[in-house]
DRENDO-1510 file (C-alpha; in Angstrom, 1 decimal, always signed):
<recs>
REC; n; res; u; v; w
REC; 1; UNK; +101.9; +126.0; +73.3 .
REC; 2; UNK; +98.4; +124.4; +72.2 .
REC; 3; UNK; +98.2; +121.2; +74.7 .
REC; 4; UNK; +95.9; +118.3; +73.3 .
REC; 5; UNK; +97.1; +115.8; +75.8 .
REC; 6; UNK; +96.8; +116.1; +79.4 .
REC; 7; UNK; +99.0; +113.1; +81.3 .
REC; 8; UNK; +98.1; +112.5; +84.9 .
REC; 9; UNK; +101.5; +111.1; +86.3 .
REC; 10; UNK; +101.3; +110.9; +89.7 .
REC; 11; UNK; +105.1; +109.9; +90.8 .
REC; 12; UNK; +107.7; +110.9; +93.3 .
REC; 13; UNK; +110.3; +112.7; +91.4 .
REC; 14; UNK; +113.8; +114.0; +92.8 .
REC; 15; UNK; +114.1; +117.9; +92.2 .
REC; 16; UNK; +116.8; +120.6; +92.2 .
REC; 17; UNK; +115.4; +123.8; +93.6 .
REC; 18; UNK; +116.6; +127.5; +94.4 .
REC; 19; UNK; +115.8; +128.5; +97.7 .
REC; 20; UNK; +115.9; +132.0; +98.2 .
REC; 21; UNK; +114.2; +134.7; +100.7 .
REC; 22; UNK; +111.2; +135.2; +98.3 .
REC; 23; UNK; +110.7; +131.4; +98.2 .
REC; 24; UNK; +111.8; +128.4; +96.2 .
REC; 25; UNK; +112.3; +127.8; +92.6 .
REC; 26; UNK; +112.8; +123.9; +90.8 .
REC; 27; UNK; +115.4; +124.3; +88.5 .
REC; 28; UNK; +115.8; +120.7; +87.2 .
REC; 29; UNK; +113.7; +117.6; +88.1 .
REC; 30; UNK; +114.5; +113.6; +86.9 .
REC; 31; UNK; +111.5; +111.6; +85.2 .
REC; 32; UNK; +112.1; +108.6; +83.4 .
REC; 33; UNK; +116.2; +108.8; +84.1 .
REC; 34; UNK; +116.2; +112.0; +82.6 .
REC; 35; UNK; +117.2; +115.2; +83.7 .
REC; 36; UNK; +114.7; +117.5; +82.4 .
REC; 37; UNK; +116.2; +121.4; +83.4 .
REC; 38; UNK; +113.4; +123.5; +83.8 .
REC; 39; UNK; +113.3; +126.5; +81.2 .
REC; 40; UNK; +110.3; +128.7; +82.8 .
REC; 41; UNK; +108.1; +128.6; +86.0 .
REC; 42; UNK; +104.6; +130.2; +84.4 .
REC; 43; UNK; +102.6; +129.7; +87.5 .
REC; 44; UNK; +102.3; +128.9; +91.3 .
REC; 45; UNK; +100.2; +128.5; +94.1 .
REC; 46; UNK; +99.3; +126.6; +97.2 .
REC; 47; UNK; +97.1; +123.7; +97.8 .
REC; 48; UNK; +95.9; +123.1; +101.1 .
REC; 49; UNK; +94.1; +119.8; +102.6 .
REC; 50; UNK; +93.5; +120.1; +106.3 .
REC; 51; UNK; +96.7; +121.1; +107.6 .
REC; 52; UNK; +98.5; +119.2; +104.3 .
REC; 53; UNK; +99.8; +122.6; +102.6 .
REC; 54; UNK; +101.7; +122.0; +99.4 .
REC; 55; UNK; +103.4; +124.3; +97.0 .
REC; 56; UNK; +102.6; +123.5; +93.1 .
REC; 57; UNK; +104.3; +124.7; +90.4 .
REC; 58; UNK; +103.5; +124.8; +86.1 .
REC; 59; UNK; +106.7; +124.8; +84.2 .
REC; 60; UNK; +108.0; +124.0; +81.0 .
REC; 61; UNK; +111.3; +122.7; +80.2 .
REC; 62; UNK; +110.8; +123.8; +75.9 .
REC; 63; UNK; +109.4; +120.3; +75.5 .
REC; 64; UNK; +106.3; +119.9; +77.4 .
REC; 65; UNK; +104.8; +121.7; +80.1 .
REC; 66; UNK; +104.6; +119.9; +83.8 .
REC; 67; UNK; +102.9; +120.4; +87.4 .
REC; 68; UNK; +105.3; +119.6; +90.3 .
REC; 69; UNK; +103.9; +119.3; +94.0 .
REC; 70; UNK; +106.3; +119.7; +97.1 .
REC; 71; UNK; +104.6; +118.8; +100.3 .
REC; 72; UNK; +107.0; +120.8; +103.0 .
REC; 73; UNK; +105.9; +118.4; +105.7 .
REC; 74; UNK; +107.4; +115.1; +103.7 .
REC; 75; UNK; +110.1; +117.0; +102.2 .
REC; 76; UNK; +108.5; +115.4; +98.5 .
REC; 77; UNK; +108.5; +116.3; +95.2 .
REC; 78; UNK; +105.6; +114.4; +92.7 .
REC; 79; UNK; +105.1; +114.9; +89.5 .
REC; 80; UNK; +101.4; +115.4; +89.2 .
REC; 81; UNK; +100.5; +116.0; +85.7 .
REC; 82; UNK; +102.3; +116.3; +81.8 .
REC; 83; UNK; +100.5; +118.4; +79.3 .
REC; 84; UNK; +101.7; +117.5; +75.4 .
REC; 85; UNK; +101.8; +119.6; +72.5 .
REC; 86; UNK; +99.6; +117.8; +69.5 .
</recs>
């Protein structure tokens, strides 16, 4: 994918995820009353602020690719960022 468009979103988004022994997975996440299923995870990692820690992951769903934050402590899924193919 060639991105030439970078979208800071910013919004609270509700998430299916995959919990599992080796950690969680989002599956499907809604934006703009859509369900957008999520085709490929291609990255994650942990942000930490103080003692904020949040999870962050970059996935595509064959459309666009995303970047979903879960904060553990609130139990929240955001939608931080939307990257478009030009």
């Amino acid at each position: 994918m060639t991105v030439t468009q970078v979208e800071w979103i910013e919004e609270v988004v509700e998430v299916e995820a995959r919990f599992t022994p080796r950690g969680m997975r989002p599956m499907a996440f809604v934006w703009q009353g859509r369900r957008r299923p999520v085709r490929q995870v291609t990255c994650v990692w942990t942000e930490r602020d103080g003692q904020l820690v949040r999870r962050c992951f970059a996935l595509t769903d064959g459309e666009a690719a995303y970047e979903l934050r879960f904060e553990p402590r609130s139990l929240r899924w955001q939608l931080t960022r939307l990257a478009l193919e030009g």
